[in-house]
DRENDO-1510 file (C-alpha; in Angstrom, 1 decimal, always signed):
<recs>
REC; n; res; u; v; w
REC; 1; UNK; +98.5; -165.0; +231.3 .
REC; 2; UNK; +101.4; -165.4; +229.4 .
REC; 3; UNK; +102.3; -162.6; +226.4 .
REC; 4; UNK; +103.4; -164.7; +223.3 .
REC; 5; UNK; +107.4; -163.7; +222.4 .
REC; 6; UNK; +106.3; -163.0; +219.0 .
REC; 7; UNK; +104.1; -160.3; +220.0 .
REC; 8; UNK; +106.1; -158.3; +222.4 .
REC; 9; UNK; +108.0; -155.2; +221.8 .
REC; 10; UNK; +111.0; -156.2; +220.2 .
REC; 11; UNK; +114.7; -155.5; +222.4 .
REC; 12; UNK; +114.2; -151.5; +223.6 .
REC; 13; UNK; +111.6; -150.5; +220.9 .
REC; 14; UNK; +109.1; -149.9; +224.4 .
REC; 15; UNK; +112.0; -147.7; +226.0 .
REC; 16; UNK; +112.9; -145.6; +222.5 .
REC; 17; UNK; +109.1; -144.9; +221.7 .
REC; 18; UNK; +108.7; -143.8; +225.4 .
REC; 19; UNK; +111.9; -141.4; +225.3 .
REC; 20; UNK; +110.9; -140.0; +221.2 .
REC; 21; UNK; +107.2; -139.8; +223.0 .
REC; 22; UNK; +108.3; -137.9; +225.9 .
REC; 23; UNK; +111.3; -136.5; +224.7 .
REC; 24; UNK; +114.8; -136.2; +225.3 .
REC; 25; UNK; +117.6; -138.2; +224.7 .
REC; 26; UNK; +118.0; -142.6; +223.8 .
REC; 27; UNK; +121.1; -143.8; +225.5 .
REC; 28; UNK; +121.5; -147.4; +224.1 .
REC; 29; UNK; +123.6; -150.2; +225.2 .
REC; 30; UNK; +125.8; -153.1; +223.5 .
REC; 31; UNK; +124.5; -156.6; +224.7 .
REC; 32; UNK; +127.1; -159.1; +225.1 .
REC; 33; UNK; +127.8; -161.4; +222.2 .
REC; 34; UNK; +127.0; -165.1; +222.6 .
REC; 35; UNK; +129.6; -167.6; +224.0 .
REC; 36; UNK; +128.7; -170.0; +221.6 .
REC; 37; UNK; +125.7; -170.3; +219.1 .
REC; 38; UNK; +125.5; -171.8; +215.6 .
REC; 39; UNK; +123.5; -171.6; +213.0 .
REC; 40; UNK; +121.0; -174.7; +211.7 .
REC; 41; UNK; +118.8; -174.6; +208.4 .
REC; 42; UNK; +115.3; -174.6; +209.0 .
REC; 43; UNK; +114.8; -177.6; +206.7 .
REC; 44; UNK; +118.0; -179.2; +209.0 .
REC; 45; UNK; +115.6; -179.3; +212.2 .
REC; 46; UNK; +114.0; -182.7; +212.9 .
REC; 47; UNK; +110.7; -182.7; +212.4 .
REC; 48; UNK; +109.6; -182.5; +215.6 .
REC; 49; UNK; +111.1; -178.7; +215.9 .
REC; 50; UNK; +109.2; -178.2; +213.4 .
REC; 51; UNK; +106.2; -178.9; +214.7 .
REC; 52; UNK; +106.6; -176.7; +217.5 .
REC; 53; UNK; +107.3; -173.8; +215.6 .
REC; 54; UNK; +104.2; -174.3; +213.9 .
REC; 55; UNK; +102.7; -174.7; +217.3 .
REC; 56; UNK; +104.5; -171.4; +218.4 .
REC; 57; UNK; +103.6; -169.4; +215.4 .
REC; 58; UNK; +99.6; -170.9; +215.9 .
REC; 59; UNK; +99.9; -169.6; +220.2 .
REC; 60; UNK; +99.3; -173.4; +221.2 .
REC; 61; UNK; +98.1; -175.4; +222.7 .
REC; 62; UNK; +101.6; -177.1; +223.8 .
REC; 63; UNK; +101.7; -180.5; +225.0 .
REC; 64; UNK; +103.2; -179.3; +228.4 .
REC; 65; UNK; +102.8; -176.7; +231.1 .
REC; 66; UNK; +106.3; -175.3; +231.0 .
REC; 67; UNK; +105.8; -174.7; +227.5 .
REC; 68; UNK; +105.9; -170.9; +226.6 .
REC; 69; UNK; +107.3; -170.2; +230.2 .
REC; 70; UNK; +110.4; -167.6; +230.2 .
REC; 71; UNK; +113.7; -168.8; +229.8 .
REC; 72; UNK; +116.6; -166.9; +232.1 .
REC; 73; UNK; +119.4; -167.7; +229.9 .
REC; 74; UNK; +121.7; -168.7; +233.0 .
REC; 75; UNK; +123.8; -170.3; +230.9 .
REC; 76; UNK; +124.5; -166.8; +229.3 .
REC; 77; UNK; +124.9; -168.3; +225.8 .
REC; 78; UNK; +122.8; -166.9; +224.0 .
REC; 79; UNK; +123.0; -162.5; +223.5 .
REC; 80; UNK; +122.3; -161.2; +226.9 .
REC; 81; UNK; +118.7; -160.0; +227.2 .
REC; 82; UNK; +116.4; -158.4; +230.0 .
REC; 83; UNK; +114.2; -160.9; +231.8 .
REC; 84; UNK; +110.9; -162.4; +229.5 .
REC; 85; UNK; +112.7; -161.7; +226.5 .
REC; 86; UNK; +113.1; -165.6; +225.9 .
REC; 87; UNK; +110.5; -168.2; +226.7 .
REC; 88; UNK; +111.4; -172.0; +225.8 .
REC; 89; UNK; +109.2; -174.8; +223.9 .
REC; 90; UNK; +109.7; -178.5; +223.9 .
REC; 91; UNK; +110.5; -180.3; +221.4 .
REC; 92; UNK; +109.1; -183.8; +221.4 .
REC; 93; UNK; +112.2; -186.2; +221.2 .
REC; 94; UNK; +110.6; -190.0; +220.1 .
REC; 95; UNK; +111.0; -192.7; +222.8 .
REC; 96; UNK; +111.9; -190.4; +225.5 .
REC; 97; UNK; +109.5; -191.0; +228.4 .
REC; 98; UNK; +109.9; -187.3; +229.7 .
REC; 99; UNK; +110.8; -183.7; +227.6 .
REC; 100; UNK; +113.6; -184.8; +226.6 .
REC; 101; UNK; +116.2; -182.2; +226.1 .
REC; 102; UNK; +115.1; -180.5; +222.9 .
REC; 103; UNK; +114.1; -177.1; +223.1 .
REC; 104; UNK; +113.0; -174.2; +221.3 .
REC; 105; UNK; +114.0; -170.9; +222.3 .
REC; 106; UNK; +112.3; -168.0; +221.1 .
REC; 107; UNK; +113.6; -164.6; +221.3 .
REC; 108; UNK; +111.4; -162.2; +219.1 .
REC; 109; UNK; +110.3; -163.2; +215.4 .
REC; 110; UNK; +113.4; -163.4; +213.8 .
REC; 111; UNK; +115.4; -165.2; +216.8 .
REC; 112; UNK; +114.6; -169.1; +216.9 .
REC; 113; UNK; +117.2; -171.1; +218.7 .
REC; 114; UNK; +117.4; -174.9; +218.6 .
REC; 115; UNK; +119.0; -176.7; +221.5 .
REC; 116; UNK; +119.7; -180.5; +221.4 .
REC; 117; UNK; +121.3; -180.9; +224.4 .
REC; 118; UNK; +119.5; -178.9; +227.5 .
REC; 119; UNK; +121.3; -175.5; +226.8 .
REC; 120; UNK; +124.9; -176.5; +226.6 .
REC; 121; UNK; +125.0; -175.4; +222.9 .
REC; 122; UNK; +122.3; -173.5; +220.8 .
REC; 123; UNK; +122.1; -172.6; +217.2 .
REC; 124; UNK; +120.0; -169.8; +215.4 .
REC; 125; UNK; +117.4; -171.5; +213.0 .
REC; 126; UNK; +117.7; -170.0; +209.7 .
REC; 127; UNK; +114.4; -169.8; +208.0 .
REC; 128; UNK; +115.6; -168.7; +204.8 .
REC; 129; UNK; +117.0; -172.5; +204.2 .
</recs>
């Protein structure tokens, strides 16, 4: 059973409640900045992206298996993360007799990533425009 991204603990919330919990001290970590992500406006997606958000957002069902499976980030574009933390979505891509290479990448609630080219470059969906 897969946990959906949006309701997982967000970053080291799970350690820091744990630590206040038990007590003692929260030693904390700088992740690594992206190589190279961009931003897109929401309203900028194609239409297909977003109907996978919406399909995200409702839990499913997604059109394939891989759908909502973790992404490892081997690339190491986007912030470096601990395994699960990102899980990738397909975005349909019309004509294409396979995936495609559109994908959404989720992070936590307020990380959407759009990729149009497999993972060589990502940019951070802004839902404000």
């Amino acid at each position: 059973m897969r946990i959906p991204p949006r309701i997982a603990l967000i970053g080291g919330a799970a350690a820091l409640l744990s630590t206040l919990l038990v007590g003692g001290t929260v030693a904390t970590t700088a992740t690594a900045a992206p190589l190279a992500v961009g931003d897109i406006c929401y309203s900028d997606l194609p239409s297909q992206a977003h109907d996978t958000l919406d399909l995200i957002d409702a839990g499913g069902p997604y059109p394939y298996p891989q759908d909502g499976g973790v992404f490892q980030n081997r690339e190491g574009i986007l912030p470096q993360e601990s395994t699960g933390y990102y899980h990738e979505y397909t975005v349909e891509t019309p004509g294409s007799p396979d995936r495609g290479a559109r994908r959404i990448v989720t992070g936590n609630e307020e990380q959407d990533y759009y990729t149009a080219d497999h993972y060589d470059s990502f940019d951070l969906v802004d839902h404000g425009c």
